[in-house]
C-alpha positions as CSV (number, residue, x, y, z in Angstrom):
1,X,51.6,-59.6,52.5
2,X,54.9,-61.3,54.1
3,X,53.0,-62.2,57.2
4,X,49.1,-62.4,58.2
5,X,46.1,-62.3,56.0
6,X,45.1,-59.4,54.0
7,X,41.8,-57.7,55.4
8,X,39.9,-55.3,54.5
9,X,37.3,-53.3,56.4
10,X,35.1,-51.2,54.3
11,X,32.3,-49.1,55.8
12,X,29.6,-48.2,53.5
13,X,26.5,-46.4,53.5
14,X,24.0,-49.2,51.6
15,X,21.5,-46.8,50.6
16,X,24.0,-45.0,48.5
17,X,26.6,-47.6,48.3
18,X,29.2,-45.0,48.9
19,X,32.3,-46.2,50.7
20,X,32.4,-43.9,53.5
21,X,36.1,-45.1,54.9
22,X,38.0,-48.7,54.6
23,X,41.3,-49.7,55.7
24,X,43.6,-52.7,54.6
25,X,44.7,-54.7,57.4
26,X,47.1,-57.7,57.9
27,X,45.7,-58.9,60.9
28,X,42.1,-60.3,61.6
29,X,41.9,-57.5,65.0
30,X,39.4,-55.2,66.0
31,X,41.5,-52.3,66.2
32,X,41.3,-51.3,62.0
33,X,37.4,-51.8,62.4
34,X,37.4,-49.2,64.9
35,X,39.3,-46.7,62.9
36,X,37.8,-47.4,59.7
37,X,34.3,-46.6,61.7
38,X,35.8,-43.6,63.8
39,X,37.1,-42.1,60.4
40,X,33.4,-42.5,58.5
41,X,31.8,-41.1,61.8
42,X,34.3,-38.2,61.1
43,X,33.6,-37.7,57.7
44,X,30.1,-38.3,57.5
45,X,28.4,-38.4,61.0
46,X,26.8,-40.8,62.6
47,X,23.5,-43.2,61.2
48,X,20.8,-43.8,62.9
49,X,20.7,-47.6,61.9
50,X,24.2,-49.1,61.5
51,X,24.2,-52.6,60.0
52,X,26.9,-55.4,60.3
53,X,27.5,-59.2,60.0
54,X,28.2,-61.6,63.0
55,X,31.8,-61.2,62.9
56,X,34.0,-61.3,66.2
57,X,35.4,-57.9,65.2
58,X,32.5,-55.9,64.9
59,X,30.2,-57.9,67.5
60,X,32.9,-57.0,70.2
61,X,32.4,-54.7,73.1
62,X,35.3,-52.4,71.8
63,X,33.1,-52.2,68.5
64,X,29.7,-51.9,69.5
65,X,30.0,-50.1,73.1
66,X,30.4,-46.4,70.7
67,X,26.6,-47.5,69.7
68,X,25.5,-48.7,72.9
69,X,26.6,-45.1,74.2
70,X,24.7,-43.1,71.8
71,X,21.5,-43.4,70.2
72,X,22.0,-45.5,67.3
73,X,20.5,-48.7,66.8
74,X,22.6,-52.0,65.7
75,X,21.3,-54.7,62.8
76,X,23.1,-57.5,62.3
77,X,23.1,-59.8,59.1
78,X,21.8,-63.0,60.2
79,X,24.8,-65.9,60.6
80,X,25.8,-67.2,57.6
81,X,23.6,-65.1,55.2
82,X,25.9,-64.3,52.2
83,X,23.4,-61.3,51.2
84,X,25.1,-59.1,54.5
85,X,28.5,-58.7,52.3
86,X,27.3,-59.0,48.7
87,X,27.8,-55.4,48.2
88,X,31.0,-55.7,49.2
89,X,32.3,-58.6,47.6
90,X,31.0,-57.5,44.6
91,X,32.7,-54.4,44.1
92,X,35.8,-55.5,45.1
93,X,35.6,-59.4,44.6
94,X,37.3,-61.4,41.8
């Protein structure tokens, strides 16, 4: 990528480890978190538990307000804890 980082935001069901929706971003915003998790709400409804790390993205009020509005319930990975994106990185990491 020319300009920005490469990102990508991968929602996945960690029982299954089905990727439910992703997207491949160039910027570090909020806005291709919210459409990766609209899209796998879409798809495949909504959780009852929906787990995430500490990130700035997905700790935001645009983020997490769809969850405080409903009935789900939020986890979040504790800070720092490299177990919260081992399934990730591991499918898709070097």
């Amino acid at each position: 990528m020319r300009r920005g980082v490469p990102d990508l935001v991968v929602i996945m069901d960690r029982a299954t480890r089905r990727v439910l929706s992703w997207r491949l971003s160039n910027t570090m915003d909020t806005e291709s978190c919210i459409e990766a998790l609209e899209d796998a709400f879409r798809r495949h409804g909504r959780p009852e538990i929906f787990n995430t790390d500490q990130g700035s993205r997905v700790t935001s009020p645009r983020f997490t307000q769809p969850f405080l509005d409903a009935t789900e319930k939020v986890s979040l990975d504790g800070c720092g804890r490299w177990m919260g994106t081992v399934m990730i990185e591991g499918r898709w990491g070097p």
